[in-house]
N, CA, C and O atoms as a Maestro MAE file, in Angstrom:
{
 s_m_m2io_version
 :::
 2.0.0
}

f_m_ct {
 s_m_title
 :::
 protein
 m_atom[232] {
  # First column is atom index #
  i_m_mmod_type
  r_m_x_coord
  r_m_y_coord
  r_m_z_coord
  i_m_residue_number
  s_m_chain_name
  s_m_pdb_residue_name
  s_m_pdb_atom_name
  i_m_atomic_number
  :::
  1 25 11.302 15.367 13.626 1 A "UNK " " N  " 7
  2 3 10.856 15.582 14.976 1 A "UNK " " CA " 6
  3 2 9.499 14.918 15.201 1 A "UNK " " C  " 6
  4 15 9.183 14.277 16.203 1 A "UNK " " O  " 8
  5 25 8.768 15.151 14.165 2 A "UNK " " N  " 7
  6 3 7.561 14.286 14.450 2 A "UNK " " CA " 6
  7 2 7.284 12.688 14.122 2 A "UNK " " C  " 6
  8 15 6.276 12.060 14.445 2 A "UNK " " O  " 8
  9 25 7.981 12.386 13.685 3 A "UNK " " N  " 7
  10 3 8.503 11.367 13.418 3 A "UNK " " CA " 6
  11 2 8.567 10.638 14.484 3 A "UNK " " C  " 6
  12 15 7.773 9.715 14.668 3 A "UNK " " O  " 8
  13 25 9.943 11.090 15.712 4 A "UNK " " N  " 7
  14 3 10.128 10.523 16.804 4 A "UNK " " CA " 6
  15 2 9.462 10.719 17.733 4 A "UNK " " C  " 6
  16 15 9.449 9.843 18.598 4 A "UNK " " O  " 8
  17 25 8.539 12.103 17.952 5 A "UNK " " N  " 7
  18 3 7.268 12.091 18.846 5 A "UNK " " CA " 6
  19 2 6.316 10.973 18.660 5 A "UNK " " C  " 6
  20 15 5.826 10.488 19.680 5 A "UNK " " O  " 8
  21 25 5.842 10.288 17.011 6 A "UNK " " N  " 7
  22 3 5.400 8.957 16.905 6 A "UNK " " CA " 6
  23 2 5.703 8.112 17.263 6 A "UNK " " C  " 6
  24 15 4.778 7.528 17.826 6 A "UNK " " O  " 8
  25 25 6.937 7.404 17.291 7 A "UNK " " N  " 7
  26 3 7.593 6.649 17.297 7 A "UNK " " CA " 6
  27 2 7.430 6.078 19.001 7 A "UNK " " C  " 6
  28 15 7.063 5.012 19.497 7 A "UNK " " O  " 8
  29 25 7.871 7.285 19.513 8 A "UNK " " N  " 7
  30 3 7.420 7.358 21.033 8 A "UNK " " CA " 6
  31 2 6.520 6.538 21.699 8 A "UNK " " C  " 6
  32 15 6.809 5.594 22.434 8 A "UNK " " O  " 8
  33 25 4.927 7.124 21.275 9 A "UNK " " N  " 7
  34 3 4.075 7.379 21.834 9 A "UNK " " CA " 6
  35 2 3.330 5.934 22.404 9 A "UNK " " C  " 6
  36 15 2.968 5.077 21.599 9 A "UNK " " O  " 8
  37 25 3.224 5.837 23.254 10 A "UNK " " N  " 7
  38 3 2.530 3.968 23.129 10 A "UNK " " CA " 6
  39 2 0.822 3.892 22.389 10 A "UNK " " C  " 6
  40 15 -0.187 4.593 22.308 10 A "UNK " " O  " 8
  41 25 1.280 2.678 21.997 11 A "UNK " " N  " 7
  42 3 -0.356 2.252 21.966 11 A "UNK " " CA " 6
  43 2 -0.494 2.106 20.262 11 A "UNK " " C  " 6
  44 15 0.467 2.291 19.516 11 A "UNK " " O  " 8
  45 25 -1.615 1.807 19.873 12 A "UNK " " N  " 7
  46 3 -2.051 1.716 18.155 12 A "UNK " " CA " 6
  47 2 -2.080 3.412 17.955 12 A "UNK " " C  " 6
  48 15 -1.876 4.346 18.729 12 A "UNK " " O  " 8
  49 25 -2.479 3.308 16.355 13 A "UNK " " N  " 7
  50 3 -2.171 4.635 15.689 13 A "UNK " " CA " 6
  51 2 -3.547 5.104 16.262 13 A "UNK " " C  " 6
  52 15 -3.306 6.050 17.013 13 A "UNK " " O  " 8
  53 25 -4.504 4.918 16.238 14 A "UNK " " N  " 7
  54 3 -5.416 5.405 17.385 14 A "UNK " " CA " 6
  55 2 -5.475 6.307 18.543 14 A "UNK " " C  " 6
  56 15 -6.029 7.376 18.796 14 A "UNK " " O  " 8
  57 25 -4.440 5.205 19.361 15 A "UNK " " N  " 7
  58 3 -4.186 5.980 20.698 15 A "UNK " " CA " 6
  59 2 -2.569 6.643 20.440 15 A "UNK " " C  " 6
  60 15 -1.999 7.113 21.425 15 A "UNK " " O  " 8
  61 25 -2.264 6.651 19.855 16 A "UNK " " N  " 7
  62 3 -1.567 7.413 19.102 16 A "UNK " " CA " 6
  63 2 -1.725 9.199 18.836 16 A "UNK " " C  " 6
  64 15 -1.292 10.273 19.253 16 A "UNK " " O  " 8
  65 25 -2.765 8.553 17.736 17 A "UNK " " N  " 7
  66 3 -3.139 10.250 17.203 17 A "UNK " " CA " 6
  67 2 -4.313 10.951 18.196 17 A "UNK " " C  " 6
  68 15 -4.698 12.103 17.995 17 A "UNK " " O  " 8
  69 25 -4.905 9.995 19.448 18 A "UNK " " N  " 7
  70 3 -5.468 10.964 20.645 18 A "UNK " " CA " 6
  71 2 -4.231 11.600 21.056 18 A "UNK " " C  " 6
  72 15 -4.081 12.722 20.571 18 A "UNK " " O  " 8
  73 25 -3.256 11.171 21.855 19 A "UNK " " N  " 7
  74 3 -2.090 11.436 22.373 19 A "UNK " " CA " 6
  75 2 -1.309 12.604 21.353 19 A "UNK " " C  " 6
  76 15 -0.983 13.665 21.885 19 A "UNK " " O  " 8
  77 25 -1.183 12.515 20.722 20 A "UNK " " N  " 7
  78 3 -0.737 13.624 19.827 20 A "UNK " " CA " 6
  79 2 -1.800 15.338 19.715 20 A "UNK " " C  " 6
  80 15 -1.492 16.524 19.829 20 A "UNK " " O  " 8
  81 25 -3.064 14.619 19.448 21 A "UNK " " N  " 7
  82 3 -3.967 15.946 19.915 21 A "UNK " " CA " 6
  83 2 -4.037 16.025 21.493 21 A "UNK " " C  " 6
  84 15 -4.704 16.963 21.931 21 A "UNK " " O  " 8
  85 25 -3.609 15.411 22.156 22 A "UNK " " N  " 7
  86 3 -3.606 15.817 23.482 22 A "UNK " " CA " 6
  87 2 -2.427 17.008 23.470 22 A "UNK " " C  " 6
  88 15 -2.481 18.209 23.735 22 A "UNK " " O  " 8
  89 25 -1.403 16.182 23.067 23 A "UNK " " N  " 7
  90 3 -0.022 16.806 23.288 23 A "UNK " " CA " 6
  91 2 0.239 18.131 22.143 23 A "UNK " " C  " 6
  92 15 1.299 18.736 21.978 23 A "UNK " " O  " 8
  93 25 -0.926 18.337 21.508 24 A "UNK " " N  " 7
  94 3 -0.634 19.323 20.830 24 A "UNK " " CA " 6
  95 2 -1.521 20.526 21.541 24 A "UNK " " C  " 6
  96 15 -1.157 21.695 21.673 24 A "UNK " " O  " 8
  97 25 -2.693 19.984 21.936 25 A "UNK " " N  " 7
  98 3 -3.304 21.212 22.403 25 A "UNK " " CA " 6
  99 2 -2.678 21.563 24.050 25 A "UNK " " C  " 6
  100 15 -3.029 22.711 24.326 25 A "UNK " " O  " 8
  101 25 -2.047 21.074 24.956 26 A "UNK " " N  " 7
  102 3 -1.023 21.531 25.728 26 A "UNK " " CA " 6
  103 2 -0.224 22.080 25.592 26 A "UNK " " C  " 6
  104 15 0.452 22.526 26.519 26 A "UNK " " O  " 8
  105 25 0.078 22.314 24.008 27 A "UNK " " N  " 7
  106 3 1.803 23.067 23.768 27 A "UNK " " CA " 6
  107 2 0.879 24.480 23.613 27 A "UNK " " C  " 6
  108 15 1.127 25.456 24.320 27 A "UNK " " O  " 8
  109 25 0.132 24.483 22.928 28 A "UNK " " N  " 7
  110 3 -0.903 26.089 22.676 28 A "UNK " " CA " 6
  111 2 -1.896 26.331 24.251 28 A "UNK " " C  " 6
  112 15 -2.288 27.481 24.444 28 A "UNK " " O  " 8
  113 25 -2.151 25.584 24.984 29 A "UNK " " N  " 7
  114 3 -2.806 26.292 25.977 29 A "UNK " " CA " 6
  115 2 -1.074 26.661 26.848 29 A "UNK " " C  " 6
  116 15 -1.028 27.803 27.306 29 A "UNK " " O  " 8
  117 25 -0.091 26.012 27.013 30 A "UNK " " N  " 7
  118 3 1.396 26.524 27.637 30 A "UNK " " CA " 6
  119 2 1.568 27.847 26.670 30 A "UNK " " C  " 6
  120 15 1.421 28.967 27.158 30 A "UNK " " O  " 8
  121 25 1.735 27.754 25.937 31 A "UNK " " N  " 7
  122 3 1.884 29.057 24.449 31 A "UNK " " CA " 6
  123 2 1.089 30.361 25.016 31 A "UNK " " C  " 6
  124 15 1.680 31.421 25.226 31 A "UNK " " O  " 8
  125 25 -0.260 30.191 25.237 32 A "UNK " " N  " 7
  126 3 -0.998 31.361 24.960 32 A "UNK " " CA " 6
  127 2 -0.659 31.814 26.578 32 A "UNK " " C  " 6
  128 15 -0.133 32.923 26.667 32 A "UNK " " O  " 8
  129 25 -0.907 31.057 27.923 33 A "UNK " " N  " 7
  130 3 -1.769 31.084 29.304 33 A "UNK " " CA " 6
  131 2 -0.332 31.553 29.802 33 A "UNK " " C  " 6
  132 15 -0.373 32.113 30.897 33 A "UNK " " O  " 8
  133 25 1.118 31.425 29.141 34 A "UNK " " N  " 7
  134 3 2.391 31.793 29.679 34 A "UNK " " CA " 6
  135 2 3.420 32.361 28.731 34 A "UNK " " C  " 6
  136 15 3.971 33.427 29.006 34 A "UNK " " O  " 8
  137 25 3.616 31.900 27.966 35 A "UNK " " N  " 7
  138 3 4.612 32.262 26.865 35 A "UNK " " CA " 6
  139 2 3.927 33.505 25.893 35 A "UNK " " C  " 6
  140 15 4.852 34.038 25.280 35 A "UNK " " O  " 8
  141 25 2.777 34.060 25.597 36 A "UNK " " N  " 7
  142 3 2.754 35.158 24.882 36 A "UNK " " CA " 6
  143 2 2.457 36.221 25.767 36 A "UNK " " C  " 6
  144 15 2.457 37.399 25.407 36 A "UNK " " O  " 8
  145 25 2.115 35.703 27.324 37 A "UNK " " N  " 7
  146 3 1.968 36.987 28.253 37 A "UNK " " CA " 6
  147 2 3.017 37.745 28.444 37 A "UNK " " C  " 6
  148 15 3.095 38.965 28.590 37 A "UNK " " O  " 8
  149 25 4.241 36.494 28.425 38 A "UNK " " N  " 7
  150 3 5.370 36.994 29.071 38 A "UNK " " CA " 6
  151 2 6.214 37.828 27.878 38 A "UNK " " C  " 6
  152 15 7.100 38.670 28.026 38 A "UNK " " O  " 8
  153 25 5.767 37.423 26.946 39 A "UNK " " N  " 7
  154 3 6.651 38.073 25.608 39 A "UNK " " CA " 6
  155 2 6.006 39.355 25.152 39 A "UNK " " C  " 6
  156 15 6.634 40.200 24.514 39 A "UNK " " O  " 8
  157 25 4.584 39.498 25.532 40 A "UNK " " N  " 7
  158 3 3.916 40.585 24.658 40 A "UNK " " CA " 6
  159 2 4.788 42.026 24.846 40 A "UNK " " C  " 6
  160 15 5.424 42.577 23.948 40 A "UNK " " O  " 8
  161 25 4.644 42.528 26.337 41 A "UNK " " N  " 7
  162 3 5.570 43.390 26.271 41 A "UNK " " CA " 6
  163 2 6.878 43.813 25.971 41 A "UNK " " C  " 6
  164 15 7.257 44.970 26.153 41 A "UNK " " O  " 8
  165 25 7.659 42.807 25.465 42 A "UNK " " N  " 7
  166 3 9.059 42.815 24.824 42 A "UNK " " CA " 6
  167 2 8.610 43.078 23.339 42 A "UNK " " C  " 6
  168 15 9.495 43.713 22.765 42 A "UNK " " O  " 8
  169 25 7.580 42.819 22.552 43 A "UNK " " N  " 7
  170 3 6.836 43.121 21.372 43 A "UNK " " CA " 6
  171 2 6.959 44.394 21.034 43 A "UNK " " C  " 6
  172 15 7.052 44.962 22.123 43 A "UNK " " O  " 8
  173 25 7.033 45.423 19.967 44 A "UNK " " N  " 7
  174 3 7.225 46.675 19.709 44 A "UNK " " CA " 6
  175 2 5.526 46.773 18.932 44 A "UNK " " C  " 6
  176 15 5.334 47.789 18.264 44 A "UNK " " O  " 8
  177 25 4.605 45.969 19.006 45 A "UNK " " N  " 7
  178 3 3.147 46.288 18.366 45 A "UNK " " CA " 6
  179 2 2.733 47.913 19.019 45 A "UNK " " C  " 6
  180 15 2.441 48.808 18.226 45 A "UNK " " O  " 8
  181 25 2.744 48.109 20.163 46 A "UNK " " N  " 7
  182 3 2.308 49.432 20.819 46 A "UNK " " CA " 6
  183 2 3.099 50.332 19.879 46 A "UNK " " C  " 6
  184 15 2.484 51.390 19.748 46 A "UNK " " O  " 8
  185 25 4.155 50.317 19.221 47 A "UNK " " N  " 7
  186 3 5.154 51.298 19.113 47 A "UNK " " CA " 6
  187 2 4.698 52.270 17.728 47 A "UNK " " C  " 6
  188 15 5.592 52.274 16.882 47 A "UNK " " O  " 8
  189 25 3.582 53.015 17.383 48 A "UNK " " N  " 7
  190 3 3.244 53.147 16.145 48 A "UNK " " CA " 6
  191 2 3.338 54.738 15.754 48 A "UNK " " C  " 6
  192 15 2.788 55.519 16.530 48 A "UNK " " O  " 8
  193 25 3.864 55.155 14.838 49 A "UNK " " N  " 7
  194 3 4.171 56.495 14.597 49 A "UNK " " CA " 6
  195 2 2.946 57.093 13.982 49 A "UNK " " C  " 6
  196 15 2.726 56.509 12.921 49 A "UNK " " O  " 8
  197 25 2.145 57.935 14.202 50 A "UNK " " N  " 7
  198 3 0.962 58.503 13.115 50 A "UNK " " CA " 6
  199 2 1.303 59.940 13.644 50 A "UNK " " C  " 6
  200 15 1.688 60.239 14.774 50 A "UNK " " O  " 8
  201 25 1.042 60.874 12.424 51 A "UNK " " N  " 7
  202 3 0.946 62.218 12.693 51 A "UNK " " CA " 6
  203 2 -0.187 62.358 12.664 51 A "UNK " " C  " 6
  204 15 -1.013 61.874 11.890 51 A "UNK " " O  " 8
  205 25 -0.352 63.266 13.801 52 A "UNK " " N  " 7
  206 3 -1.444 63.996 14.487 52 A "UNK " " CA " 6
  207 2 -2.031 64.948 13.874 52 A "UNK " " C  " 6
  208 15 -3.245 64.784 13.756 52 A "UNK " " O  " 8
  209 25 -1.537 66.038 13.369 53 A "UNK " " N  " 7
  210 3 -1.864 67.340 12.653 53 A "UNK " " CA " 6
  211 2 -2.031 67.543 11.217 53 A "UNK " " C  " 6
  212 15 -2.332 68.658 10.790 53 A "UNK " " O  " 8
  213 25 -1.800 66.215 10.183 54 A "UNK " " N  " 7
  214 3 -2.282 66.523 9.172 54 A "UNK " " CA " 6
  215 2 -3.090 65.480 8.833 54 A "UNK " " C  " 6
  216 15 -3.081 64.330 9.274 54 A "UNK " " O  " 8
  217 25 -4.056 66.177 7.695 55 A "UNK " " N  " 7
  218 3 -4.874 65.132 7.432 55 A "UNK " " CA " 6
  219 2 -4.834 64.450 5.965 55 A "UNK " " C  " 6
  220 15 -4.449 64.995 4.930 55 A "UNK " " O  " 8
  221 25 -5.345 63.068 6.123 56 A "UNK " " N  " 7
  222 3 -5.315 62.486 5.074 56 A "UNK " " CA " 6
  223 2 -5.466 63.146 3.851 56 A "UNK " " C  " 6
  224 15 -6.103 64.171 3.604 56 A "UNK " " O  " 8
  225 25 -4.719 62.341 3.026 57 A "UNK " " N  " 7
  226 3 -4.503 63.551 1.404 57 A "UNK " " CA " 6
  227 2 -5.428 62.586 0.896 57 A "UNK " " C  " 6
  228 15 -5.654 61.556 1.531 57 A "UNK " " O  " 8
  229 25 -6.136 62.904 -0.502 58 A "UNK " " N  " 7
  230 3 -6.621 61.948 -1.106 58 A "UNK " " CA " 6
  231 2 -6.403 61.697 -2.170 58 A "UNK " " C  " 6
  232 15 -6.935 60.719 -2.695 58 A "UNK " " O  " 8
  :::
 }
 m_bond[231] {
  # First column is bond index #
  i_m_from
  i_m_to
  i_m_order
  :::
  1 1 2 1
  2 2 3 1
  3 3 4 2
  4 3 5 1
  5 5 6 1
  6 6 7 1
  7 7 8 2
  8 7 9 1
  9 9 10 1
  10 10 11 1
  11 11 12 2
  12 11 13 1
  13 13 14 1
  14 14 15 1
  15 15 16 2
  16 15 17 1
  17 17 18 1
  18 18 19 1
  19 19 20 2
  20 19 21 1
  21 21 22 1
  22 22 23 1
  23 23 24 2
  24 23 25 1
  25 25 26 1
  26 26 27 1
  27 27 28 2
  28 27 29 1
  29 29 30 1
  30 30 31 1
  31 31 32 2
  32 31 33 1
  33 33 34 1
  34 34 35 1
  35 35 36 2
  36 35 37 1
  37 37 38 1
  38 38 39 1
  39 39 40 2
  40 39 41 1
  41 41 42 1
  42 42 43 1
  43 43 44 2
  44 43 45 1
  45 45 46 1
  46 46 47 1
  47 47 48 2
  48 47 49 1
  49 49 50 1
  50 50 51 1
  51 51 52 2
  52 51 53 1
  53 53 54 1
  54 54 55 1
  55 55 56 2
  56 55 57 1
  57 57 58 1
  58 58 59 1
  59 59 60 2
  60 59 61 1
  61 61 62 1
  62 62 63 1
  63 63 64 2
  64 63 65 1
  65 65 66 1
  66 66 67 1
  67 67 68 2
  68 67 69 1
  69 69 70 1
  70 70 71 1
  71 71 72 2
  72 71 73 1
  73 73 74 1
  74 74 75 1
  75 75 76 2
  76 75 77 1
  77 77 78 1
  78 78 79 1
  79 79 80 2
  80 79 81 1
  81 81 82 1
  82 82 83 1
  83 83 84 2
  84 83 85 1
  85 85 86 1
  86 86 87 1
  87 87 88 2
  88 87 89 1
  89 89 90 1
  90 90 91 1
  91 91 92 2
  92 91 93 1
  93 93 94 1
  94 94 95 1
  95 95 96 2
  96 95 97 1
  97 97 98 1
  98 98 99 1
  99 99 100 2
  100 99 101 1
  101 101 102 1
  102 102 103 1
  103 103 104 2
  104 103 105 1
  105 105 106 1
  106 106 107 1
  107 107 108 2
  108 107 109 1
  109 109 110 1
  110 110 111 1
  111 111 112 2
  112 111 113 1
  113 113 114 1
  114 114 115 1
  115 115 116 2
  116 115 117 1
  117 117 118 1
  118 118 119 1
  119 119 120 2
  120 119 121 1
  121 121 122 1
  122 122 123 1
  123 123 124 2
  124 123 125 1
  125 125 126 1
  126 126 127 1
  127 127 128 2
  128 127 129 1
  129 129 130 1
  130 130 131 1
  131 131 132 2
  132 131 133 1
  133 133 134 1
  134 134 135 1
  135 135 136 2
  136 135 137 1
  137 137 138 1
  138 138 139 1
  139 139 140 2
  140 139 141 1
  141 141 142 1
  142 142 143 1
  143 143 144 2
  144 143 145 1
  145 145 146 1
  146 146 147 1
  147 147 148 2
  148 147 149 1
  149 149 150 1
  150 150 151 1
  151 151 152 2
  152 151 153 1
  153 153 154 1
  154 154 155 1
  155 155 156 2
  156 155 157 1
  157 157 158 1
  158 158 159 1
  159 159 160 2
  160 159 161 1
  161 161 162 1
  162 162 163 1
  163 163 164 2
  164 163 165 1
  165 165 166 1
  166 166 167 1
  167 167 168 2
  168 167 169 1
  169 169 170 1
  170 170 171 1
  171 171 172 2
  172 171 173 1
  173 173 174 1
  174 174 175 1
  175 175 176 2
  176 175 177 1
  177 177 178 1
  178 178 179 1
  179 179 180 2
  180 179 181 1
  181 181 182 1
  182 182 183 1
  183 183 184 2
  184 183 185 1
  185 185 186 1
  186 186 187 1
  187 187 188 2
  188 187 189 1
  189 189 190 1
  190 190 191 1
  191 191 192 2
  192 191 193 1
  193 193 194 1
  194 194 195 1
  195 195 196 2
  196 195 197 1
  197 197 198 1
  198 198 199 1
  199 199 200 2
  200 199 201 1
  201 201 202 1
  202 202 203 1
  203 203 204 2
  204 203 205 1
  205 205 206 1
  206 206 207 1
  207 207 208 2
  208 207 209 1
  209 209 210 1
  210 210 211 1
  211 211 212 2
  212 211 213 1
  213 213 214 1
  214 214 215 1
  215 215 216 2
  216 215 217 1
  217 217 218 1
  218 218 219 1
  219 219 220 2
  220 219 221 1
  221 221 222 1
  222 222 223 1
  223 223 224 2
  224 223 225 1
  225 225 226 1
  226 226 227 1
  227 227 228 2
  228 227 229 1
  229 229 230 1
  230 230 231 1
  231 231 232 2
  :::
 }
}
């Protein structure tokens, strides 16, 4: 896959590997600003069992 994202891209390996950190830090600002908002609540992290009434043994 990355391979053909190279292969792609115009220009020398230069403008190349700008274009690639371009195109990588767009996939993580799309990732964080939409895709983990929309997923967090489908996430079971909130879901945590602790008992209340006894206390730690040691």
């Amino acid at each position: 896959m990355y391979g053909w994202i190279w292969r792609h891209l115009p220009g020398n390996a230069l403008i190349k590997a700008m274009l690639s950190l371009i195109l990588a830090l767009a996939v993580v600002y799309v990732l964080f600003q939409y895709v983990f908002p929309w997923a967090e609540p489908l996430l079971p992290f909130n879901d945590v069992t602790v008992d209340e009434g006894r206390a730690p043994t040691q």
